[in-house]
mmCIF file of the N, C-alpha and C atoms, coordinates in Angstrom:
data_MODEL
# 
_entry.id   MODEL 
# 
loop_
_atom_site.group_PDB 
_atom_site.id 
_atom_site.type_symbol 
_atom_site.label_atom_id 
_atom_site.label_alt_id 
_atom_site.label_comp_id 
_atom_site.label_asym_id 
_atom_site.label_entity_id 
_atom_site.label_seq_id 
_atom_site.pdbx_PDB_ins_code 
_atom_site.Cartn_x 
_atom_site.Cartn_y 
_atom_site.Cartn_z 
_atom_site.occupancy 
_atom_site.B_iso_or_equiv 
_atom_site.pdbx_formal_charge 
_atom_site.auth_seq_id 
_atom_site.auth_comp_id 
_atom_site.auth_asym_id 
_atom_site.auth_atom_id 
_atom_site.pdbx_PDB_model_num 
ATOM 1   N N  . UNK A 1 1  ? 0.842  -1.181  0.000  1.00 0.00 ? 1  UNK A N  1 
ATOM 2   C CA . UNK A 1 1  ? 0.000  0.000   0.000  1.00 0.00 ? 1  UNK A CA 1 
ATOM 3   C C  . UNK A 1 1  ? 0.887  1.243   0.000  1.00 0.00 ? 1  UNK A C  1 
ATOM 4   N N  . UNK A 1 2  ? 0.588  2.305   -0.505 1.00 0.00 ? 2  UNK A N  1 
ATOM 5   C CA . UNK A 1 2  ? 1.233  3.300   -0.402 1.00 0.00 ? 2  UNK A CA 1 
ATOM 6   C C  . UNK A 1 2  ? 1.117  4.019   1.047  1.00 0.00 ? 2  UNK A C  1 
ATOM 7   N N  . UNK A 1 3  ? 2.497  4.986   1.156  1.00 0.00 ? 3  UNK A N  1 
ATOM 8   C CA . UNK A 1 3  ? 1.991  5.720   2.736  1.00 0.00 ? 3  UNK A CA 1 
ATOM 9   C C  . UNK A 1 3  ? 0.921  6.154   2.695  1.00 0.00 ? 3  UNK A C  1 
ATOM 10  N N  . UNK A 1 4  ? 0.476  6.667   1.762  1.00 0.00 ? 4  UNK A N  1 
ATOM 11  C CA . UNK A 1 4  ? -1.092 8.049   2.128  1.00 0.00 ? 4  UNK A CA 1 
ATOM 12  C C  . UNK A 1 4  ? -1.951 6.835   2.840  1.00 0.00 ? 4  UNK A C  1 
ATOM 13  N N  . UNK A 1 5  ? -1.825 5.461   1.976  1.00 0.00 ? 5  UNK A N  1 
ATOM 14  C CA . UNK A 1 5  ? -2.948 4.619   2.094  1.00 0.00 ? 5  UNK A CA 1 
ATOM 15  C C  . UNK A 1 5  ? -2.784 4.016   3.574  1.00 0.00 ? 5  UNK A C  1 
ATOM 16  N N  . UNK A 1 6  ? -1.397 3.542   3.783  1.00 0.00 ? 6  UNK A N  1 
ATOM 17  C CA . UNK A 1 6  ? -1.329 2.971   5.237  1.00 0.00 ? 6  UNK A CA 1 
ATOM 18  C C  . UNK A 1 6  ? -1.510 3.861   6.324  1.00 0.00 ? 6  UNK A C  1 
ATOM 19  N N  . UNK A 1 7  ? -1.401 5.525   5.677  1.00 0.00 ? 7  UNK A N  1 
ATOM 20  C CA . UNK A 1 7  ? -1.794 5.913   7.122  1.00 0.00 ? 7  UNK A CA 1 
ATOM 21  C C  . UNK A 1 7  ? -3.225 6.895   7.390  1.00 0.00 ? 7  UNK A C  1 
ATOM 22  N N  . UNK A 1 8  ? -3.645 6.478   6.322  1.00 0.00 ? 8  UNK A N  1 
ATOM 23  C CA . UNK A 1 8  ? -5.446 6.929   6.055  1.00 0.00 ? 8  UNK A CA 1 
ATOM 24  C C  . UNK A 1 8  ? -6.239 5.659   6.599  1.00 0.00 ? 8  UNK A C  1 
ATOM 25  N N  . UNK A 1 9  ? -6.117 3.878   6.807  1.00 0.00 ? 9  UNK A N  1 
ATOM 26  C CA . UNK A 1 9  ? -6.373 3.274   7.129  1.00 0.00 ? 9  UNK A CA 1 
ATOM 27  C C  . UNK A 1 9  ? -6.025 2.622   8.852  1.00 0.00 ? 9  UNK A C  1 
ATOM 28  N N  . UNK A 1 10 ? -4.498 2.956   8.937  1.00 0.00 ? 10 UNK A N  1 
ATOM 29  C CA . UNK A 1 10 ? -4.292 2.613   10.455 1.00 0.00 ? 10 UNK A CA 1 
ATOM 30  C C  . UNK A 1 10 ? -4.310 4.015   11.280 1.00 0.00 ? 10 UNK A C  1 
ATOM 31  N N  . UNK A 1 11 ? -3.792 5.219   10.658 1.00 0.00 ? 11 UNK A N  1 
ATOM 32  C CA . UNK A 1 11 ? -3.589 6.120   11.461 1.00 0.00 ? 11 UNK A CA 1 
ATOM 33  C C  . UNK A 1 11 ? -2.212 6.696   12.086 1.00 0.00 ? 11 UNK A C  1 
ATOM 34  N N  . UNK A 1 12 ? -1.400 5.383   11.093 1.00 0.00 ? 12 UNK A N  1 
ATOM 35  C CA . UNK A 1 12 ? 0.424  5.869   11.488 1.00 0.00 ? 12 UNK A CA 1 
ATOM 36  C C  . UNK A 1 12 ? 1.149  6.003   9.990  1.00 0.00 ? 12 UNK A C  1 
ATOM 37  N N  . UNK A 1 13 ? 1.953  6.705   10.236 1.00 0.00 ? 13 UNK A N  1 
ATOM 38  C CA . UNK A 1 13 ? 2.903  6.763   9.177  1.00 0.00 ? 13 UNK A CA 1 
ATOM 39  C C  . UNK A 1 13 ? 3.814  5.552   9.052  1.00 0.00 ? 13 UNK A C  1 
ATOM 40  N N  . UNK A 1 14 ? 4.188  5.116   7.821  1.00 0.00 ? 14 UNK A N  1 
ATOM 41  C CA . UNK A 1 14 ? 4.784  4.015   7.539  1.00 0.00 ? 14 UNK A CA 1 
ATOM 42  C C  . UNK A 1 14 ? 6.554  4.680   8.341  1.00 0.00 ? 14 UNK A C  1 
ATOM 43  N N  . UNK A 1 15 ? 6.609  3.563   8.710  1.00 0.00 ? 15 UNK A N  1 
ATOM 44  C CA . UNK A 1 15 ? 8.151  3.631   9.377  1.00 0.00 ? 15 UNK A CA 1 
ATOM 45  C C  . UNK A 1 15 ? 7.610  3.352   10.921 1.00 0.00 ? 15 UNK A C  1 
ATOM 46  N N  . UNK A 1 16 ? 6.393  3.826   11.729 1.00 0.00 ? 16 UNK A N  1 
ATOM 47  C CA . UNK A 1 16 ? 5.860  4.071   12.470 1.00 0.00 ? 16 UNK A CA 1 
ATOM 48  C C  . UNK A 1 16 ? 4.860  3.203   13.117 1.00 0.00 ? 16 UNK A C  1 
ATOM 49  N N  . UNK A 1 17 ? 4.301  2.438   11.953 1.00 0.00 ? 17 UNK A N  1 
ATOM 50  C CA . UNK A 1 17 ? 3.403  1.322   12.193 1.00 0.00 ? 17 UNK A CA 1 
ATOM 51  C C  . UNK A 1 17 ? 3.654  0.684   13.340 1.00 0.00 ? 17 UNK A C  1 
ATOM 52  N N  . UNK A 1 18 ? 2.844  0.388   14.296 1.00 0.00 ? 18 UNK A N  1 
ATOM 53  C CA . UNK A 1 18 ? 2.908  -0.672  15.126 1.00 0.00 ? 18 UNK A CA 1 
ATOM 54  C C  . UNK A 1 18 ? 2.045  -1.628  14.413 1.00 0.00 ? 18 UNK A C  1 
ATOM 55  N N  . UNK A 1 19 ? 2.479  -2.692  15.348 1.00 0.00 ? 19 UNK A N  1 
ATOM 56  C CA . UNK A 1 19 ? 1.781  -4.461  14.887 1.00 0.00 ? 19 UNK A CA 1 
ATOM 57  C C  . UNK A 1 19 ? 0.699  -4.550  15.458 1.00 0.00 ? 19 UNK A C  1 
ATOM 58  N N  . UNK A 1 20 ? -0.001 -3.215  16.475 1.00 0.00 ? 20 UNK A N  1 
ATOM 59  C CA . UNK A 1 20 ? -0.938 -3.701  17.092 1.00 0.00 ? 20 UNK A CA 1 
ATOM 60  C C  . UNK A 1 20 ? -1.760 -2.263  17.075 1.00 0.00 ? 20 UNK A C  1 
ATOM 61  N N  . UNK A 1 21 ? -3.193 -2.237  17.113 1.00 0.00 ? 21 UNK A N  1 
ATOM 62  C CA . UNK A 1 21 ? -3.654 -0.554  17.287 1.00 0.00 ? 21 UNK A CA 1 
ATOM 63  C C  . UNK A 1 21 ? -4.183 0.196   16.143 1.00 0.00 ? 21 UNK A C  1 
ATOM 64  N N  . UNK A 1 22 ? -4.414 -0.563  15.336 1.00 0.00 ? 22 UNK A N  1 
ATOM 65  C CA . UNK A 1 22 ? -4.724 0.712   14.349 1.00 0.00 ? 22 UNK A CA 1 
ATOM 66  C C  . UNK A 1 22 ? -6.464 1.338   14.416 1.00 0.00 ? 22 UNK A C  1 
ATOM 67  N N  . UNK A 1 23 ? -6.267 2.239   13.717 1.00 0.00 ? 23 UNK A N  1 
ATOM 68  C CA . UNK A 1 23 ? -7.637 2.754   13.658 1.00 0.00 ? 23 UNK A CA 1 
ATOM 69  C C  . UNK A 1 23 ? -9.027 2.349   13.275 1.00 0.00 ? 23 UNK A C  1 
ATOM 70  N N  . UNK A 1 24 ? -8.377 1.633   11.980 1.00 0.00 ? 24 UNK A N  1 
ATOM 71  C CA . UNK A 1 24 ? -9.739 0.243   11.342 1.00 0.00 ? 24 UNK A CA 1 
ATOM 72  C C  . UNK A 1 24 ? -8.982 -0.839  11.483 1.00 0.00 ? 24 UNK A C  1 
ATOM 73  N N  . UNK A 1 25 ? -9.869 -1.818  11.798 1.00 0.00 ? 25 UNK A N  1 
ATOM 74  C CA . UNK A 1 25 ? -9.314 -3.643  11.867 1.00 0.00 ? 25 UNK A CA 1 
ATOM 75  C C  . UNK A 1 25 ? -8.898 -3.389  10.458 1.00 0.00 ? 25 UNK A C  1 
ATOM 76  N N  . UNK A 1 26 ? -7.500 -4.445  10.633 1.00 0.00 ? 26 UNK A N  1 
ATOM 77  C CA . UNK A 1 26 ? -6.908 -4.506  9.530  1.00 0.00 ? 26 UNK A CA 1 
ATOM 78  C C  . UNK A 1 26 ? -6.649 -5.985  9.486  1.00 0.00 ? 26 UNK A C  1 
ATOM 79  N N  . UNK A 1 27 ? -6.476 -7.013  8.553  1.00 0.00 ? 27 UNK A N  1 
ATOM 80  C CA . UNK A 1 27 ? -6.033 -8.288  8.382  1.00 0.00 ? 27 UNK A CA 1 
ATOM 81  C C  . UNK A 1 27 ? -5.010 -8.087  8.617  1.00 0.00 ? 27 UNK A C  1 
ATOM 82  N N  . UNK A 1 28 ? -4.273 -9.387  9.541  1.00 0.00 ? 28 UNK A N  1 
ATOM 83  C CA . UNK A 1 28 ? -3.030 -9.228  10.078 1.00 0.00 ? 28 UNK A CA 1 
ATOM 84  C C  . UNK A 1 28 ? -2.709 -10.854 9.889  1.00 0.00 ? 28 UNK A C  1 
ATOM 85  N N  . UNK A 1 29 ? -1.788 -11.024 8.920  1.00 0.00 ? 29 UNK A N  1 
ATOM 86  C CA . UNK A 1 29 ? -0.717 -12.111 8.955  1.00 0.00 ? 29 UNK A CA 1 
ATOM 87  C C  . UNK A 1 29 ? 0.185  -12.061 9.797  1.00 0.00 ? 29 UNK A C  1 
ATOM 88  N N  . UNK A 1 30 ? 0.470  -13.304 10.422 1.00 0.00 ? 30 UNK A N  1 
ATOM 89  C CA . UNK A 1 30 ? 1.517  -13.364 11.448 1.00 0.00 ? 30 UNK A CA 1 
ATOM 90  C C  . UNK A 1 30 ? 2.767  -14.780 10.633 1.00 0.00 ? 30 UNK A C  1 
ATOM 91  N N  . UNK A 1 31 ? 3.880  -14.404 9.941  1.00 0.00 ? 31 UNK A N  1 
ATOM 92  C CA . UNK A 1 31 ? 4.416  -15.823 9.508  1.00 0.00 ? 31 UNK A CA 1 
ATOM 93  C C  . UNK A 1 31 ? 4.953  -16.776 10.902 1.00 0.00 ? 31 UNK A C  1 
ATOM 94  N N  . UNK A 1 32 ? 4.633  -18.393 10.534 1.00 0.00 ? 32 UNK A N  1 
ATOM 95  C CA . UNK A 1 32 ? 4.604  -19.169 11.298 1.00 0.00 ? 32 UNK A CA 1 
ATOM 96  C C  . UNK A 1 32 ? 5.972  -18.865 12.392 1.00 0.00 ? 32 UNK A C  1 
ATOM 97  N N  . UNK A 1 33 ? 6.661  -18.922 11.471 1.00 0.00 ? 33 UNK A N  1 
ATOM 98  C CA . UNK A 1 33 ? 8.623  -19.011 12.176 1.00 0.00 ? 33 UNK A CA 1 
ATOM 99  C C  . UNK A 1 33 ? 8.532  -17.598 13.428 1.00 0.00 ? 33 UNK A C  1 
ATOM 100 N N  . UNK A 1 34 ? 7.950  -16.874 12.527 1.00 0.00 ? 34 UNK A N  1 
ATOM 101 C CA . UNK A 1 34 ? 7.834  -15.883 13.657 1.00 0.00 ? 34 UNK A CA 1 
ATOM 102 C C  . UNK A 1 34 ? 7.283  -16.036 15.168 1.00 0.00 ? 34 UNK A C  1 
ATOM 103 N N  . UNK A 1 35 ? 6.667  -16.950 15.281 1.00 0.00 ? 35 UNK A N  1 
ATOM 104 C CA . UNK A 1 35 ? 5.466  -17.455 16.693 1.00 0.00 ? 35 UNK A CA 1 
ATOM 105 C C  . UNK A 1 35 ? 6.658  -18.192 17.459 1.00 0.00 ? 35 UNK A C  1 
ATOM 106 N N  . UNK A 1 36 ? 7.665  -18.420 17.220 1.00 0.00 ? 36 UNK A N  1 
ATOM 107 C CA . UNK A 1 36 ? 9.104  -19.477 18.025 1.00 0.00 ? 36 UNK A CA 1 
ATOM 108 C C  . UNK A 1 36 ? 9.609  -18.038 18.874 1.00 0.00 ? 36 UNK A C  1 
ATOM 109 N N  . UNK A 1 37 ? 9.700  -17.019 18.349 1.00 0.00 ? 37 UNK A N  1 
ATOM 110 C CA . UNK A 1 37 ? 10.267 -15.866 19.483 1.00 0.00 ? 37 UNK A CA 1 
ATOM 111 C C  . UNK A 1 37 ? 9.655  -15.317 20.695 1.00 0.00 ? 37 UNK A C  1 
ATOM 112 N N  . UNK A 1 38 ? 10.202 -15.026 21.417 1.00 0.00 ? 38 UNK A N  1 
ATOM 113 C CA . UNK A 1 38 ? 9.340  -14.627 22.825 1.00 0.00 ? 38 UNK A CA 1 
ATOM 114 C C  . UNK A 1 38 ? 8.990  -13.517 22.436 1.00 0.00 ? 38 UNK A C  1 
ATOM 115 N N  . UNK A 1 39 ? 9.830  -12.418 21.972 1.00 0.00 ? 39 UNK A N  1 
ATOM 116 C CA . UNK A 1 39 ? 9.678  -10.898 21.513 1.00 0.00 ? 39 UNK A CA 1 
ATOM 117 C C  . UNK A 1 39 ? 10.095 -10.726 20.453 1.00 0.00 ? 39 UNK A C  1 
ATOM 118 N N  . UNK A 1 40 ? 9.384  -9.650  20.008 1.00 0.00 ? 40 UNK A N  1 
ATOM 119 C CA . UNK A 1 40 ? 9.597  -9.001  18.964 1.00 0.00 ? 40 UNK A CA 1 
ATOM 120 C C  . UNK A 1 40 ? 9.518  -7.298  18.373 1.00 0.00 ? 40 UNK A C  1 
ATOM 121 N N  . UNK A 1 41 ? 9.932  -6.682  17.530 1.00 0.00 ? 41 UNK A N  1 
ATOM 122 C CA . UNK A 1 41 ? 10.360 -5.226  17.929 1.00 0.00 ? 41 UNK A CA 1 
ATOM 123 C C  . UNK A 1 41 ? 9.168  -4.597  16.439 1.00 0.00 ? 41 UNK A C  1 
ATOM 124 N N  . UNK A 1 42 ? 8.925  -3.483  16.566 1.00 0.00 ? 42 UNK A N  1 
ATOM 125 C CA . UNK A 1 42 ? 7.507  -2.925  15.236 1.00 0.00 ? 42 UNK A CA 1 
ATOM 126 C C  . UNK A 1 42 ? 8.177  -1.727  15.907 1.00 0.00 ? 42 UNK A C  1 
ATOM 127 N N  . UNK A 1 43 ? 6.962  -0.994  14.953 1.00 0.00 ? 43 UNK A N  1 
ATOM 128 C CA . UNK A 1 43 ? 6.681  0.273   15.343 1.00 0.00 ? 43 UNK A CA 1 
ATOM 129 C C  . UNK A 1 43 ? 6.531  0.342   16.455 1.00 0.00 ? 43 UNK A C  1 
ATOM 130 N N  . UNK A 1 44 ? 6.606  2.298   16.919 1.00 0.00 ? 44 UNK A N  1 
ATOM 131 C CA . UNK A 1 44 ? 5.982  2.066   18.245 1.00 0.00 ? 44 UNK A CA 1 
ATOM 132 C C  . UNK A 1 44 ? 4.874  3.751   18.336 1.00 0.00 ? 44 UNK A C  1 
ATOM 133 N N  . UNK A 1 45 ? 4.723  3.451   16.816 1.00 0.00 ? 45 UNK A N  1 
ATOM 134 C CA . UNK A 1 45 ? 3.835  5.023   16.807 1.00 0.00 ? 45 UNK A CA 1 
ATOM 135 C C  . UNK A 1 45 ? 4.178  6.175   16.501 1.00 0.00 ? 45 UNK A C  1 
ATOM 136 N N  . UNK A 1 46 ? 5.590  6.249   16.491 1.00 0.00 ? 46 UNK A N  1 
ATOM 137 C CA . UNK A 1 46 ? 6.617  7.547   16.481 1.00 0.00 ? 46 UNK A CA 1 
ATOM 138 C C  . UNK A 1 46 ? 7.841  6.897   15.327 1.00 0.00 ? 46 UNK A C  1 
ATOM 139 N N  . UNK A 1 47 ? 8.459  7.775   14.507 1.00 0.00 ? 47 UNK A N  1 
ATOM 140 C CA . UNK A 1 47 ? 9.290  7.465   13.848 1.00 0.00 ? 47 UNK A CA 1 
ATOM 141 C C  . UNK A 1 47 ? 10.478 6.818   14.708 1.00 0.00 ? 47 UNK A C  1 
ATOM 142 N N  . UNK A 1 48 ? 10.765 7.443   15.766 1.00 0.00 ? 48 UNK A N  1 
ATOM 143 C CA . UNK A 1 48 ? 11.352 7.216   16.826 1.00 0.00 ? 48 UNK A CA 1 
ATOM 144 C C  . UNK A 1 48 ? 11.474 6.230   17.831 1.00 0.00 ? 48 UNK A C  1 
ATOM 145 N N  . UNK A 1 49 ? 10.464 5.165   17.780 1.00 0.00 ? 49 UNK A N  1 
ATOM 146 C CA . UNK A 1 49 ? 9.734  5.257   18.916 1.00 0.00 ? 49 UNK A CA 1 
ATOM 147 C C  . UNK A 1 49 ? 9.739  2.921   18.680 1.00 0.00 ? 49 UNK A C  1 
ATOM 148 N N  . UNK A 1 50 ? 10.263 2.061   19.142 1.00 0.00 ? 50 UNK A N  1 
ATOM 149 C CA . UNK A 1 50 ? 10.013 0.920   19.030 1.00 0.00 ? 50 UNK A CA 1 
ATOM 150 C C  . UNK A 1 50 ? 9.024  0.421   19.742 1.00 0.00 ? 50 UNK A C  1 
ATOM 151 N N  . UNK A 1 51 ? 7.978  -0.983  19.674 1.00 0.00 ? 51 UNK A N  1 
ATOM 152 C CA . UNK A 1 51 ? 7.389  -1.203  20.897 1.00 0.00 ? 51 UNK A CA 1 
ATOM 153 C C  . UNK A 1 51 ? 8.133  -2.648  20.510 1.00 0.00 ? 51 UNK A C  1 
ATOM 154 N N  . UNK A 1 52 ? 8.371  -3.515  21.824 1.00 0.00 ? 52 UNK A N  1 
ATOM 155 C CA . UNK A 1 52 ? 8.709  -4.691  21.860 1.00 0.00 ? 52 UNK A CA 1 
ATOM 156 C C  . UNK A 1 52 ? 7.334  -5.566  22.418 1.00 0.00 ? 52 UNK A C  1 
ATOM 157 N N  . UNK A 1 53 ? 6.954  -6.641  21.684 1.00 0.00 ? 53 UNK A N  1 
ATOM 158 C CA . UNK A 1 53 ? 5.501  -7.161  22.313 1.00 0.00 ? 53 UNK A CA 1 
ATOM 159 C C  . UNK A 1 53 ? 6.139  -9.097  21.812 1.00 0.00 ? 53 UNK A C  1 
ATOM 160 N N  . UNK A 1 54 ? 5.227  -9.521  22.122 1.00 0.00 ? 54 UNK A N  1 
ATOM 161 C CA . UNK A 1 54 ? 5.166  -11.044 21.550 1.00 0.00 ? 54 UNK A CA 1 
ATOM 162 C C  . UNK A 1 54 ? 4.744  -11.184 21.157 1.00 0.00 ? 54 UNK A C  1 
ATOM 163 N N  . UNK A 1 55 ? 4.712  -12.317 20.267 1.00 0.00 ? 55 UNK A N  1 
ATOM 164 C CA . UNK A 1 55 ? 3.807  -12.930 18.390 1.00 0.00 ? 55 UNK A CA 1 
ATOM 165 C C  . UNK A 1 55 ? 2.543  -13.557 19.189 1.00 0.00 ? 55 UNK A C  1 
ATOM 166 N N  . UNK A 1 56 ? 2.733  -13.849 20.674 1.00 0.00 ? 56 UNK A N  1 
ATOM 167 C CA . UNK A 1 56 ? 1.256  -13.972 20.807 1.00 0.00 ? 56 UNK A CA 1 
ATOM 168 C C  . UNK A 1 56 ? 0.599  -12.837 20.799 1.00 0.00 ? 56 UNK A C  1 
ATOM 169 N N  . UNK A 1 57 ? 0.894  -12.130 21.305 1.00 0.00 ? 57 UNK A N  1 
ATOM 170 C CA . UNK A 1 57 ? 0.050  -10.769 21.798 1.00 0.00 ? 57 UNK A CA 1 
ATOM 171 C C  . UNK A 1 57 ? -0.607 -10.137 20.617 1.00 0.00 ? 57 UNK A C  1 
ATOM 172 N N  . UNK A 1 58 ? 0.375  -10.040 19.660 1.00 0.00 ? 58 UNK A N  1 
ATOM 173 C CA . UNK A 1 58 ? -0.090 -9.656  18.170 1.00 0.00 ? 58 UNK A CA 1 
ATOM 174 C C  . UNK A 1 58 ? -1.306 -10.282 18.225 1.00 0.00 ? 58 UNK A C  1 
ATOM 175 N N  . UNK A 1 59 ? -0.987 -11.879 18.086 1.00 0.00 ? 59 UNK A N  1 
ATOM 176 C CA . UNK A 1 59 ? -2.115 -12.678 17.790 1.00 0.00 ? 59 UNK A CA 1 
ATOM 177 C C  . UNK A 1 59 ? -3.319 -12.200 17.769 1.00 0.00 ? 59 UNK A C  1 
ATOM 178 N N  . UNK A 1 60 ? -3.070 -12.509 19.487 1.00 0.00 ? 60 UNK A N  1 
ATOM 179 C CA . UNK A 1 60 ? -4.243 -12.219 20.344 1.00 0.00 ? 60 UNK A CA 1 
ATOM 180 C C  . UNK A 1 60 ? -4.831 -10.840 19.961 1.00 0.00 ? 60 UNK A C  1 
ATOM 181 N N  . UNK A 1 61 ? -4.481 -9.650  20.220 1.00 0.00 ? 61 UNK A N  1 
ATOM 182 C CA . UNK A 1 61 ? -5.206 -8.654  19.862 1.00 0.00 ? 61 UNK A CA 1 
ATOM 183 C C  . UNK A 1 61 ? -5.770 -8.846  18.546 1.00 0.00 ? 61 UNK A C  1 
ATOM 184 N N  . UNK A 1 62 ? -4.953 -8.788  17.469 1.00 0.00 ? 62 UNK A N  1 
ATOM 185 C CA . UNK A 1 62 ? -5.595 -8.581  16.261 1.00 0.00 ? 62 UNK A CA 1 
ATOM 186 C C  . UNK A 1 62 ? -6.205 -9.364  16.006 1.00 0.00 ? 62 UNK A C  1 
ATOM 187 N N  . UNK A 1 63 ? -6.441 -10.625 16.205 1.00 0.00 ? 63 UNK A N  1 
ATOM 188 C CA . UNK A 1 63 ? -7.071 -11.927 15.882 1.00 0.00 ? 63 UNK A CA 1 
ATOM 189 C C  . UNK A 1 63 ? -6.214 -12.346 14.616 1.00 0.00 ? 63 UNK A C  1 
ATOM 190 N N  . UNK A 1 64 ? -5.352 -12.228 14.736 1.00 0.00 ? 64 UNK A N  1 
ATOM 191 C CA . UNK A 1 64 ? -4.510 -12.687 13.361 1.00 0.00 ? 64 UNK A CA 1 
ATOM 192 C C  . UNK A 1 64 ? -3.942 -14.026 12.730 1.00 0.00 ? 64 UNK A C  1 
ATOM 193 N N  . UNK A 1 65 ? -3.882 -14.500 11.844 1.00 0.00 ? 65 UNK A N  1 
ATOM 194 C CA . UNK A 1 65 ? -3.940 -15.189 11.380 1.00 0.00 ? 65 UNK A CA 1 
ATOM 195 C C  . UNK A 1 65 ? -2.348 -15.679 11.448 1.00 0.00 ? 65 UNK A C  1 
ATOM 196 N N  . UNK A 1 66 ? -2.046 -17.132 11.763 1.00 0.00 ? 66 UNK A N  1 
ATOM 197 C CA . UNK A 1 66 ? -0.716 -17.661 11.446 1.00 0.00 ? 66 UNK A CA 1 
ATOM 198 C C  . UNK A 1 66 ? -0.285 -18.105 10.212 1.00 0.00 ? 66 UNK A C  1 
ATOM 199 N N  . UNK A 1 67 ? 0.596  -17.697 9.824  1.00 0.00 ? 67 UNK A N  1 
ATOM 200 C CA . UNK A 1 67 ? 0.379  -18.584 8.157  1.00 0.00 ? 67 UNK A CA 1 
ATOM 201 C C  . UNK A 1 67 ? 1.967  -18.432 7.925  1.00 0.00 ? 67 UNK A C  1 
ATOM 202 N N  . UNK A 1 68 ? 2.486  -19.616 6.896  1.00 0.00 ? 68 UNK A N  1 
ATOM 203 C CA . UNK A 1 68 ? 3.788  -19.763 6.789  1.00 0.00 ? 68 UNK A CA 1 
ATOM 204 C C  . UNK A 1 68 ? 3.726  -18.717 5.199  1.00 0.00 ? 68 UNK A C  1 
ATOM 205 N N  . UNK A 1 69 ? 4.691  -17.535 5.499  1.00 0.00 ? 69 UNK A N  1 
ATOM 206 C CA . UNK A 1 69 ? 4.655  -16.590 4.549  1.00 0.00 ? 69 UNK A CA 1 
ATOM 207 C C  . UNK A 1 69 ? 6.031  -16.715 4.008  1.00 0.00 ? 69 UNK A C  1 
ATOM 208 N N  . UNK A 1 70 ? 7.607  -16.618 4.891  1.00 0.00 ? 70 UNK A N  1 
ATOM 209 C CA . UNK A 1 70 ? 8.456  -16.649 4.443  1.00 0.00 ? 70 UNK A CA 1 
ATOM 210 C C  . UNK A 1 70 ? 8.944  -18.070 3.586  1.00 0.00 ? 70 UNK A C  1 
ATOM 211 N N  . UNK A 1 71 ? 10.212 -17.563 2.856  1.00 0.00 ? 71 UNK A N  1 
ATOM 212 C CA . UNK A 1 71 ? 10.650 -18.746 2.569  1.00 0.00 ? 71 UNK A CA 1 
ATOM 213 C C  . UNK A 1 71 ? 11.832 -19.257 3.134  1.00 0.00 ? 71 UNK A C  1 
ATOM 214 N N  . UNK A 1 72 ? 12.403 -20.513 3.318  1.00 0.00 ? 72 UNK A N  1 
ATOM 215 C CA . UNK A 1 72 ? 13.532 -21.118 4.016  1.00 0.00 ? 72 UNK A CA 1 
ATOM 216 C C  . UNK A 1 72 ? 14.733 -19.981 3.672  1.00 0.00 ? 72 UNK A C  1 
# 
């Protein structure tokens, strides 16, 4: 998506995105490999700004979907 678009739909500027929070539900893929880490680092709202959360938490909030996206 383009910036105008990602941040007319979540409400953050790209660079900025968090994994969790946006303004409209958004479909949220989570890749499988990713769910093995305890933490993990996104946006944190601010260009500046990291949040560290877990691939459950993502989950859980967004209701998101697990799916094997990367490749080996």
């Amino acid at each position: 998506a383009s910036p105008f678009v990602v941040k007319e739909i979540t409400g953050y500027e790209v660079g900025a995105l968090p994994p969790i929070i946006h303004r409209k539900p958004v479909r949220t893929f989570i890749d499988s490999k990713v769910m093995s880490f305890d933490k993990v680092y996104g946006g944190g709202g601010a260009v500046n700004a990291l949040l560290e959360i877990s691939p459950e938490e993502i989950k859980r909030l967004n209701k998101a979907e697990v799916t094997d996206i990367s490749k080996e």
